[in-house]
N, C-alpha and C positions, 0 to 999 in steps of 0.2 A: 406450092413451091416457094421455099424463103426467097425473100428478095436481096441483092446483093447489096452488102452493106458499105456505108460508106467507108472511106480510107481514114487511117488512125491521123489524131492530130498531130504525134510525132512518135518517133520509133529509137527509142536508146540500144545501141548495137556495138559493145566493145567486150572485152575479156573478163566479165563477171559472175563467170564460171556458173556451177548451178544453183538458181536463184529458190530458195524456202520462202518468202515471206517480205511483204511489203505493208508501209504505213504512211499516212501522211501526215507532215507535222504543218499544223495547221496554230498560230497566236491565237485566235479563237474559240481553239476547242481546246489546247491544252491549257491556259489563263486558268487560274483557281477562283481570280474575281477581275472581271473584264477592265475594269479600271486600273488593272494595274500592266496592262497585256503591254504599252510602250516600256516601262521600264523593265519588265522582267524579261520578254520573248523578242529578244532581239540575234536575228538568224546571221548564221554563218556566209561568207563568202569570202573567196580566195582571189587575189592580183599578184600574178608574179610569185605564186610560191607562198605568201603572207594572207595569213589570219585575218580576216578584218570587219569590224560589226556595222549591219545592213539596218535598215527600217525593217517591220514585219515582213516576213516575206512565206509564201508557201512552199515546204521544201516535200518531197520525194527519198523516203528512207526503202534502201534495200538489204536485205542480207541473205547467206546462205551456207552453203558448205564450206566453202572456202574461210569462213570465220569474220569476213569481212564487211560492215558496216557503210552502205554508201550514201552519200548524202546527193541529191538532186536538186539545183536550184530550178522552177517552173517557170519562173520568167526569162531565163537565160537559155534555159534545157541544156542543161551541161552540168559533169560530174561538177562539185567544189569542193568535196571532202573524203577521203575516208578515212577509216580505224579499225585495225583488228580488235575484237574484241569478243572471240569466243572461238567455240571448233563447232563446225553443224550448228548455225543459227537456225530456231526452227519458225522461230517468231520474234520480231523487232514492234517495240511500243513507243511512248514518250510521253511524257507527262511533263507538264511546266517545261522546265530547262533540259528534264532528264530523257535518258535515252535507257530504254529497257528491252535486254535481249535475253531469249530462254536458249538452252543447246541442249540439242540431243541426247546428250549423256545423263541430262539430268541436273539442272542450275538454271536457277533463275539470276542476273546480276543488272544491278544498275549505278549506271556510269551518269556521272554529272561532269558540267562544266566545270574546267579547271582556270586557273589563271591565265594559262597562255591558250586558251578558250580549245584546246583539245578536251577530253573524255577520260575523267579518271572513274574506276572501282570505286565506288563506295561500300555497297550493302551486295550481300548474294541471299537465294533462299532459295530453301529445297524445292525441287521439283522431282517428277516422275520422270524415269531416262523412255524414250520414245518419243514418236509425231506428234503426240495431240498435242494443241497448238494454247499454251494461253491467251486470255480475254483479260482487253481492258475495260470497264464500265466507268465513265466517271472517275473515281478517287479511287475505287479498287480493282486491285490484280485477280483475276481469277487461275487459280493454278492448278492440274493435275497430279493428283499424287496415286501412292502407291495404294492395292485393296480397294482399288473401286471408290475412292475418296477424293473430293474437290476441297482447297483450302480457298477459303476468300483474305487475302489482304489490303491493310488500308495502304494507300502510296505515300499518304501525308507522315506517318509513321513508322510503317515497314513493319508495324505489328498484325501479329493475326487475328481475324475480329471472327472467325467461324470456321470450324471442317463440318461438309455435308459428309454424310457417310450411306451407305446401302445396309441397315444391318443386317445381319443373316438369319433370315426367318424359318431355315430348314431346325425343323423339330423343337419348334415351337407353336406353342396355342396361339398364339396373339400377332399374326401375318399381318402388315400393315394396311389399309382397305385399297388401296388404289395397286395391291398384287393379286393377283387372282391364286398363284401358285408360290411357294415355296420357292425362296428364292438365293443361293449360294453365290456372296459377291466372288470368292475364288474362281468361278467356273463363269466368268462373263471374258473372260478374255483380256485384255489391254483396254484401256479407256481410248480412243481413238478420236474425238472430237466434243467440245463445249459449245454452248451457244448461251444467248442471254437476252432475255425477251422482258416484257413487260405485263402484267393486268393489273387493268385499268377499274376501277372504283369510283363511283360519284360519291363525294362528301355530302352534295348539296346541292340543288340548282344551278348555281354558276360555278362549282368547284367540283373538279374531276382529281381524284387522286391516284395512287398505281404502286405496286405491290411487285418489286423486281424477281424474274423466271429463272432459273438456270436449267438448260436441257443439254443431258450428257451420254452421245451414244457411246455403244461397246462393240468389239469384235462378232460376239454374236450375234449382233442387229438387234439389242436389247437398248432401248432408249427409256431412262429415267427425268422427270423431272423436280425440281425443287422449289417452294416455294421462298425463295432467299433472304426476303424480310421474316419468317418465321423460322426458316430452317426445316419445315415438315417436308418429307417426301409424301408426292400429293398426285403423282404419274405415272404411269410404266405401259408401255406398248413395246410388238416386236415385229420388227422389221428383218427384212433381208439380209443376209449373215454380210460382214465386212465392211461397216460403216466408217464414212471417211470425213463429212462432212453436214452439215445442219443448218439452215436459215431457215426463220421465225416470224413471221409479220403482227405483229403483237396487235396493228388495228383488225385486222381483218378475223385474227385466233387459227391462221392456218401457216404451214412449215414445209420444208420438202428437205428429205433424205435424199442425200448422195454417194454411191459405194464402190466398189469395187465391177459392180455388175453391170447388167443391159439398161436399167430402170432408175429412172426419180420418182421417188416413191411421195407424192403429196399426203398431210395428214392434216387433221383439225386438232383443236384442243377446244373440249364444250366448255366452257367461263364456268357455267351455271354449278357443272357438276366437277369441276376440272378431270376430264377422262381424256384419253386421245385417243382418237384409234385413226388408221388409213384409209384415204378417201379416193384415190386414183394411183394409176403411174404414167409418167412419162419415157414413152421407147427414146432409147438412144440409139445413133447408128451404129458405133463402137463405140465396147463397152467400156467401163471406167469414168467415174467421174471423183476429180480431186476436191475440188471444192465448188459451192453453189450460195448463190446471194440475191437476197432480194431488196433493191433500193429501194433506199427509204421512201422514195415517192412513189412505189410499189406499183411502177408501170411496169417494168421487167424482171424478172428471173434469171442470172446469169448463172451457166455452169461452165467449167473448166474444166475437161476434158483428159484423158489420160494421152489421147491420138492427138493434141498441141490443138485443137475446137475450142472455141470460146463460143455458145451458143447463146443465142439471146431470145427467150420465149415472153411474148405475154404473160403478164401476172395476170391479168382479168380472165383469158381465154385459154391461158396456157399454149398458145398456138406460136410454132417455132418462127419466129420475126429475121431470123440470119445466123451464119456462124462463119464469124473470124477466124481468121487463117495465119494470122502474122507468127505464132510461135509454131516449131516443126517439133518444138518436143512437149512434155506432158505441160499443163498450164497448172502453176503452182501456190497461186495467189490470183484474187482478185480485193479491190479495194476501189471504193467511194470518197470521195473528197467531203468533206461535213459544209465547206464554205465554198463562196463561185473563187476560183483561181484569176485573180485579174488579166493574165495574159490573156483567157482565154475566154473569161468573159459566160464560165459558166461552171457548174459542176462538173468536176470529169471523172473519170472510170480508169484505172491502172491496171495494168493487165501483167503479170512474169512466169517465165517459163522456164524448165530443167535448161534451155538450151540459152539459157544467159540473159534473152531478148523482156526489155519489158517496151510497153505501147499504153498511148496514152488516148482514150476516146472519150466522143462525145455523141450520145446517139439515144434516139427514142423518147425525147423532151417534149 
């Protein structure tokens, strides 16, 4: 029997409608070169209505349907910003200064700081209209488009440095080796979820180098992978029709499928030969699972839940550790802090849900 877990470090509870997607903006991680983190990433905070610029600070970006952008300050825990900037935000990013949000429809757009330190439009780029959620790695965007197609772009330019594509091996001699069968990108459905992993290469004795993953499931529980420094398609397994989500642990070379259904579907990926195929599942009590994540310090497994569960399993044992209770509707996001949060004096976990609510923990250290 899971043990009951502790209470969230704090609980954000006001009218922000249904939440898609959370980030957090971190001087740290979004810096281009860390010596420049005081002068460039200096965060927002509001007194009395006014604008006004803070020492680095760690902030809590939300968005969602409502189109609305909100900013969180974590040493305060209180709104201090927002901005409309879009309809059905389905995913909110940042880079340096910028704020990058994709909508539903089909648009990618990024807004930079303006003089009177609001959020202007600068750049828009095509996206695929649907859920599947963009990824940022570092300096690029990774973006869903239409035909079973990933564009990679760079952020420092806004140009496009790659499209992965599936090409269509039906009725052709020369099937790519990592397909077993004949394969029609039309007939895979909607692309429904990215993920972005790592393999890892020794140069040399004391030098390890790494070779970035992109894994892209589909409607009908057809998961591709890419190798993204080369561009080859180098993967293909099939999973459970109705794929929603994907987390990857690039040290260990093993993932878990998240969907529609009763099951988490765990898989490997061999290094040696790059193949993957499925290696267990994990029962759900009700079914649906939105999204699923495995912290980087790969003690847990968190899934999000379609019944408002936030469950937290062992990454070692897979063995269910708890499931949170704080959201009543579908849980819509999860998110990892990259740096400890000074308030709180350590990494923490953000949790948002359809029913507006996000929660902020710290568990399993």
């Amino acid at each position: 029997m899971a043990v009951l877990p502790p209470d969230p470090l704090f609980r954000f509870k006001s009218d922000y409608g249904h939440l898609h997607t959370l980030c957090f903006m971190e001087p740290e991680c979004d810096a281009e070169d860390k010596d420049e983190i005081d002068s460039k990433l200096q965060k927002l905070s509001v007194i009395d209505g006014a604008v006004a610029e803070q020492p680095k600070k760690t902030l809590l970006l939300a968005a969602g349907e409502n189109g609305m952008v909100y900013f969180f300050d974590l040493e305060s825990n209180r709104l201090i910003y927002k901005q409309g900037m879009g309809v059905s935000i389905q995913a909110v990013h940042t880079y340096q200064e910028a704020v990058i949000i994709q909508e539903k429809q089909g648009l990618v757009s990024i807004f930079k700081r303006s003089s009177d330190l609001t959020y202007e439009k600068t750049t828009t780029l095509p996206c695929a209209s649907g859920f599947c959620k963009t990824l940022r790695s570092n300096h690029k965007l990774i973006i869903p488009q239409e035909n079973a197609a990933v564009d990679i772009y760079d952020l420092k330019t806004h140009s496009q440095l790659q499209r992965l594509q599936i090409q269509s091996s039906h009725g052709c001699k020369d099937i790519p080796t990592c397909l077993h069968d004949a394969i029609n990108p039309q007939q895979l459905g909607q692309l429904m979820c990215l993920e972005v992993g790592m393999l890892f290469t020794r140069t040399s004795q004391l030098h390890q180098d790494y070779e970035e993953l992109i894994f892209a499931g589909f409607e009908t529980g057809d998961v591709f992978l890419w190798n993204l420094t080369s561009g080859v398609l180098v993967a293909h397994a099939k999973f459970n029709e109705c794929i929603i989500s994907i987390t990857y642990d690039s040290i260990a070379g093993k993932g878990v499928v998240g969907g529609a259904g009763g099951v988490l579907q765990v898989f490997g990926v061999e290094r040696s030969t790059m193949t993957m195929k499925p290696l267990c599942e994990l029962t759900l009590t009700n079914e649906g699972c939105q999204v699923v994540r495995v912290r980087k310090d790969r003690k847990i497994l968190v899934c999000g839940g379609f019944d408002g569960r936030t469950r937290i399993y062992s990454w070692k044992t897979l063995r269910l550790l708890a499931a949170l209770t704080e959201n009543h509707a579908c849980v819509t996001d999860i998110q990892f802090s990259e740096q400890v949060v000074p308030q709180w004096g350590s990494q923490i976990m953000a949790v948002s849900g359809a029913d507006g609510i996000i929660t902020i923990w710290n568990l399993y250290k």
